[in-house]
N, C-alpha and C positions, 0 to 999 in steps of 0.2 A: 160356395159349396153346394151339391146337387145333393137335393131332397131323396131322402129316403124312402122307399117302396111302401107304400101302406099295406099291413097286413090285414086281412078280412077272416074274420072266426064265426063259424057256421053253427052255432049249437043247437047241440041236442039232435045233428045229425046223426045216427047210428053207423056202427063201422060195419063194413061187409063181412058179414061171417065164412061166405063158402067161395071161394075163387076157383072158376072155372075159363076155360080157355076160351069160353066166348062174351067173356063177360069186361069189355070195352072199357069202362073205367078203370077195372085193376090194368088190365089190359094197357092204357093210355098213363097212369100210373107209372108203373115198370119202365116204360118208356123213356120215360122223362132221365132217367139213369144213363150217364156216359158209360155206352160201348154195349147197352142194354137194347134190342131193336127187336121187333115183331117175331122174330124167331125166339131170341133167347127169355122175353117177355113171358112167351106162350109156355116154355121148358117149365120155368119158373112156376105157373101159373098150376101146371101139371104135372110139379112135382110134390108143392107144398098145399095144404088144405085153406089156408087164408092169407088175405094181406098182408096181415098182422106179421106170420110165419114168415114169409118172404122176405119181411124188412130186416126183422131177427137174422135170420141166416145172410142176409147181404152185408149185417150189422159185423157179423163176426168176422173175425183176422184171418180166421183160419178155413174158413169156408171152402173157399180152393182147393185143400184136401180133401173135402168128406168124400163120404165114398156113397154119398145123396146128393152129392154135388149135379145138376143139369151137365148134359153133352156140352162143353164147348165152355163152361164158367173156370177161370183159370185165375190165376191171383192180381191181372191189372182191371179187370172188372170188377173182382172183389177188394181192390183198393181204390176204384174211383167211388165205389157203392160207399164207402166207409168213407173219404171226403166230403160226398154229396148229405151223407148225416150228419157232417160236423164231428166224427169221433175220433180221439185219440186212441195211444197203441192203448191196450188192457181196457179200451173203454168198448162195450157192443150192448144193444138192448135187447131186452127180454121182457116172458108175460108173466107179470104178476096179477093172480086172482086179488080182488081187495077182500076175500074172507080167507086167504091161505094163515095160519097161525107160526107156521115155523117156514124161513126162508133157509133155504143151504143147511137144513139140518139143525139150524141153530132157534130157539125160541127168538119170537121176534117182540123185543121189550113194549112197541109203542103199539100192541095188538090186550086186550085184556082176557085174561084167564091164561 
């Protein structure tokens, strides 16, 4: 049986806050996505304000419609984006603050007050 890929965790690196279209690592990032290359990287990079955002929105089923969607992102990009995450249908990620007290409207029980 062939050994398993070691993972490596970087901590207490901080995430990029502002993604800018010259900014190489997001940049080299994006990349890394099937069907995602130097062009549609940079769209991405310049449409949304951070990493974070861009994974979010590649995260979702429906992305292919928005009408924020980049020039050229059509639904098999936005279906190998959602492979490459590992997500199922109804499954996509988003940002949660860790002080937001109510999630969807609903109080969030395991938050106090």
């Amino acid at each position: 049986k062939p050994e398993e890929p070691t993972k490596i965790l970087v901590p207490n690196k901080r995430p990029m806050q502002i993604l800018t279209t010259e900014d190489n690592n997001a940049i080299s990032t994006l990349q890394t996505f099937q069907g995602v290359g130097a062009v549609m990287a940079r769209r991405l990079a310049e449409t949304f304000d951070s990493l974070a955002l861009v994974l979010c929105f590649l995260s979702d089923e429906t992305a292919h419609s928005w009408d924020t969607k980049p020039e050229g992102f059509g639904p098999t990009i936005n279906q190998w984006a959602r492979n490459r995450l590992g997500l199922e249908k109804g499954e996509r990620l988003t940002i949660v603050r860790d002080n937001d007290q109510y999630i969807e409207g609903e109080k969030n029980d395991s938050q106090p007050g």
